[in-house]
Backbone as JSON, one array per atom type, in Angstrom:
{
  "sequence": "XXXXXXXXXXXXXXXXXXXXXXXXXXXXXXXXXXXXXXXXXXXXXXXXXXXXXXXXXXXXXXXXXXXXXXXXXXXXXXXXXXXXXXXXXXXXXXX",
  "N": [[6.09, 15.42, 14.83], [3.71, 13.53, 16.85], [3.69, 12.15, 19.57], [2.29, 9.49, 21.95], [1.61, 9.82, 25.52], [2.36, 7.5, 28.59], [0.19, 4.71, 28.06], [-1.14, 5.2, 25.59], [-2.15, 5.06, 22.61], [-1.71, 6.14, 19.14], [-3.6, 6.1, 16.1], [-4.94, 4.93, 12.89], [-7.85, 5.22, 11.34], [-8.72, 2.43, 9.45], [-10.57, 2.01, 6.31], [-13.38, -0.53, 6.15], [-14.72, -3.29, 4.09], [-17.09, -2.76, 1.53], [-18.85, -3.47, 0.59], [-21.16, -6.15, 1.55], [-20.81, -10.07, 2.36], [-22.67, -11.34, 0.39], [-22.84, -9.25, -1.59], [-24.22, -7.21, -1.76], [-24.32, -3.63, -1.64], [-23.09, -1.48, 0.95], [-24.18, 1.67, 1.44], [-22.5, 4.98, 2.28], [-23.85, 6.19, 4.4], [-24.9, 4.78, 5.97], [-22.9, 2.91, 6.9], [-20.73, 1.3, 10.03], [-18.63, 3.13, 11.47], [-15.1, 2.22, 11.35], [-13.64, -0.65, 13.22], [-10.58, -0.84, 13.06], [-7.51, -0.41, 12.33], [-4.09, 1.33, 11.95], [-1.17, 1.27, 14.02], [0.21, 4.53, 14.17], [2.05, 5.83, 16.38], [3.05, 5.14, 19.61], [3.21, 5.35, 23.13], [5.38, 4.89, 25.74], [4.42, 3.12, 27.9], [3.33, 2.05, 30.93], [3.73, 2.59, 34.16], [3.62, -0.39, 37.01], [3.73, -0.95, 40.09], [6.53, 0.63, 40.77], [7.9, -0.43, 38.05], [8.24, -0.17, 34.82], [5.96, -1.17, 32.23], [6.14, -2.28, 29.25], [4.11, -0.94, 25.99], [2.03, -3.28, 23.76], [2.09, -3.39, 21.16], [3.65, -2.3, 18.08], [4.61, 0.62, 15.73], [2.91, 1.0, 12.54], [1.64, -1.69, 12.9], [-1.31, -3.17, 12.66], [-4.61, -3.16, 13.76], [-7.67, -4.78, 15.56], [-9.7, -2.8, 17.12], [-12.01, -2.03, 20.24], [-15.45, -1.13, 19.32], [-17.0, 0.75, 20.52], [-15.02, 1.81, 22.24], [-14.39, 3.35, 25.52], [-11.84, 4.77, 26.01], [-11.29, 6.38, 23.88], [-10.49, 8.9, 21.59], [-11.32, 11.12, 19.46], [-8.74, 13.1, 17.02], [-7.12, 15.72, 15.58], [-4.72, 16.17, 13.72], [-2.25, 18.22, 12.07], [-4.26, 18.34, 9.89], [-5.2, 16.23, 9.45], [-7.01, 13.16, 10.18], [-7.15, 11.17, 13.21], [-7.31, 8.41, 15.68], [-6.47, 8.72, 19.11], [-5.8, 6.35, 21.21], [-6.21, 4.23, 24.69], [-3.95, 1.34, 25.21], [-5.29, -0.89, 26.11], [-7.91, -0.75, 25.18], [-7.45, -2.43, 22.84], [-8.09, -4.88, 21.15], [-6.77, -7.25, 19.43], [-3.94, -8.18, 17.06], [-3.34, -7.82, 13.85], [-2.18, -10.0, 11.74]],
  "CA": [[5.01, 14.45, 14.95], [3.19, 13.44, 17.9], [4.21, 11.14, 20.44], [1.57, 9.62, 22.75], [2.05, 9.2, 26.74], [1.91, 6.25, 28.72], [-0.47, 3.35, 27.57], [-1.8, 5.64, 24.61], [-1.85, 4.31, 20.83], [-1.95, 6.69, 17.99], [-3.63, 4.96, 15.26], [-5.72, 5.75, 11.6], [-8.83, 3.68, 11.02], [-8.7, 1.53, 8.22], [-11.63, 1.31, 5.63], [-13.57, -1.86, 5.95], [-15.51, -3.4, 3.32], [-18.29, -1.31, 1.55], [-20.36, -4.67, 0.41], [-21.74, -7.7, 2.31], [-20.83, -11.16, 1.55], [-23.76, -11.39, -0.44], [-22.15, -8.6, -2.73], [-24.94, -5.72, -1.32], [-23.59, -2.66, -1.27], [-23.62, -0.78, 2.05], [-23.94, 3.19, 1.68], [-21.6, 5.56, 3.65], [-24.53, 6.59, 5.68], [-25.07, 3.56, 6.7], [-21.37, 1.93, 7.35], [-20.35, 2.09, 11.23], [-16.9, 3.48, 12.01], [-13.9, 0.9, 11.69], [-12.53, -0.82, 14.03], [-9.34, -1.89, 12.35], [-6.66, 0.61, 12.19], [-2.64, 1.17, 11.56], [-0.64, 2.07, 14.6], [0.69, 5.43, 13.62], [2.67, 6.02, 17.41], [2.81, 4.44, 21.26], [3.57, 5.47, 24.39], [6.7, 3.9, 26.54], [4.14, 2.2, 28.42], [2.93, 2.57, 32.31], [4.3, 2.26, 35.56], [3.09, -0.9, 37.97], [4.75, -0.84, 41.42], [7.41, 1.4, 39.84], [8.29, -1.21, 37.15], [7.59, 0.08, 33.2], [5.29, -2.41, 31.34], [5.91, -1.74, 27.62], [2.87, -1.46, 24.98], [2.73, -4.83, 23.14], [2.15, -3.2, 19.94], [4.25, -1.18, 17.19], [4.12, 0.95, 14.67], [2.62, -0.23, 11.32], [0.8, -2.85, 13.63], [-2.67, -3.45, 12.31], [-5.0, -3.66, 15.24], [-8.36, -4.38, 15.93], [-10.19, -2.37, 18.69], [-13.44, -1.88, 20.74], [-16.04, -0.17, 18.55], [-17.04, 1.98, 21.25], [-13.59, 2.29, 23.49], [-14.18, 4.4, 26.3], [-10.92, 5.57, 25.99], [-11.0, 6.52, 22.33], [-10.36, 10.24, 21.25], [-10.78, 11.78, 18.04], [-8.42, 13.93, 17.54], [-6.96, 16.34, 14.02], [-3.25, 16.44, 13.93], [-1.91, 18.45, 10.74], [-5.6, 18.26, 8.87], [-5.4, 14.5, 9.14], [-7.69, 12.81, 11.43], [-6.72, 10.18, 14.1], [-7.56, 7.81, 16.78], [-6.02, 7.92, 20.46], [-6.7, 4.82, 22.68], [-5.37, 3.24, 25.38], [-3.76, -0.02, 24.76], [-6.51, -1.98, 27.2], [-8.97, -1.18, 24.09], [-6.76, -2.87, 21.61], [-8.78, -6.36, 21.15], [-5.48, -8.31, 19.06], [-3.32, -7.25, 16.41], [-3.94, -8.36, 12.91], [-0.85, -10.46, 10.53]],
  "C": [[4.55, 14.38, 16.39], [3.09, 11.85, 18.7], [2.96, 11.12, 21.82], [2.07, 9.48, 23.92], [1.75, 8.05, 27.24], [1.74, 5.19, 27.77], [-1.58, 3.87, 26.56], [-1.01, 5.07, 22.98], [-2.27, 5.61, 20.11], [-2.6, 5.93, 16.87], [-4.76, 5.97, 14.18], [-6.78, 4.64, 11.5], [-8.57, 3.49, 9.89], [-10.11, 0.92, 7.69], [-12.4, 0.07, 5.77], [-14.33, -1.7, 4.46], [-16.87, -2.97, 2.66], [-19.89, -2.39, 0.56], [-20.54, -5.72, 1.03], [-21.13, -8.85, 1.63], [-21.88, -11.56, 0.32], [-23.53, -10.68, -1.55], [-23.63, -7.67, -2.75], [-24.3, -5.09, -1.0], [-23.86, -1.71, -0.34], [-22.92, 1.0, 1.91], [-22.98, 3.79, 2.74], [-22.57, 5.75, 4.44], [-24.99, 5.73, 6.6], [-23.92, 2.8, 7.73], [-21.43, 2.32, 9.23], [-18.87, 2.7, 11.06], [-16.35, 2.14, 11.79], [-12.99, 0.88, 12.44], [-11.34, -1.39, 13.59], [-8.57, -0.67, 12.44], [-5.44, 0.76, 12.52], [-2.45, 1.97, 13.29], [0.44, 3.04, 14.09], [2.08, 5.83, 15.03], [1.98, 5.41, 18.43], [3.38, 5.56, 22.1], [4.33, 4.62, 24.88], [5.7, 2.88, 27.09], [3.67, 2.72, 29.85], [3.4, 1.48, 33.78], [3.31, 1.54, 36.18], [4.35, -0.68, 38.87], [6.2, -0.39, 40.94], [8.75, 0.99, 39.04], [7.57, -0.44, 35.79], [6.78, -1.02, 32.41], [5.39, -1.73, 29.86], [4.65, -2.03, 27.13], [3.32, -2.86, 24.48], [2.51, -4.4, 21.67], [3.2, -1.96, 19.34], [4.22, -0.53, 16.24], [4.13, 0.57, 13.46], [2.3, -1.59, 11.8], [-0.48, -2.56, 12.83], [-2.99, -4.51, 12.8], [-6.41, -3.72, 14.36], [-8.86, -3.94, 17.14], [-11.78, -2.4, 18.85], [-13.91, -0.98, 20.08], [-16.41, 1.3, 19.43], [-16.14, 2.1, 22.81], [-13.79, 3.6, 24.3], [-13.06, 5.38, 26.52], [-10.71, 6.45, 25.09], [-11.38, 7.78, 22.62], [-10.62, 10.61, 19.84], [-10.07, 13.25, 17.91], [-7.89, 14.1, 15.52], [-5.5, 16.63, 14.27], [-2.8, 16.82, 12.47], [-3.05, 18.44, 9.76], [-5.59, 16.67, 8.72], [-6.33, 13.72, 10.48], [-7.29, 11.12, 12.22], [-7.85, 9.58, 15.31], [-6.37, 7.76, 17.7], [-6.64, 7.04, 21.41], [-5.73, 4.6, 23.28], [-5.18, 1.99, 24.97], [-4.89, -1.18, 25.41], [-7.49, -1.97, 25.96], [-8.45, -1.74, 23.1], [-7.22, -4.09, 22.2], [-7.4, -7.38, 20.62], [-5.02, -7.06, 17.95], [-2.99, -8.34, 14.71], [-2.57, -8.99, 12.1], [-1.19, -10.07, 9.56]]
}
């Protein structure tokens, strides 16, 4: 498997909803990307003044993140497709 470095998250987006409150149904071509998604792997974390700060999330966390995270990667591991981010784009982490 694949283990991120640092203050990198592995993660899978997670489907959102594919109708409105209203109960309109929104086409795939339409939908944006979701920000919601399982942490799949972390990183130890990153060195301040050469102290370790751990991530604050773990795996099988369900996050949300910034829709358009400057950090964010798409990346294909095994024919499966993923998100890497840094933990700074992780907005909270969902119960």
């Amino acid at each position: 498997m694949f283990k991120p470095l640092h203050n990198y998250i592995l993660l899978t987006r997670m489907n959102e909803d594919n109708k409105t409150a209203g109960g309109i149904i929104i086409p795939d071509t339409a939908k944006e990307k979701p920000s919601r998604g399982r942490v799949i792997a972390t990183g130890d974390g990153i060195y301040e003044n050469g102290t370790l700060i751990p991530v604050s999330v773990k795996k099988d966390d369900v996050v949300l993140f910034a829709k358009w995270a400057s950090s964010a990667n798409e990346v294909k591991i095994d024919g499966v497709d993923y998100v890497l981010i840094k933990e700074s784009d992780i907005l909270g982490i969902l119960d």
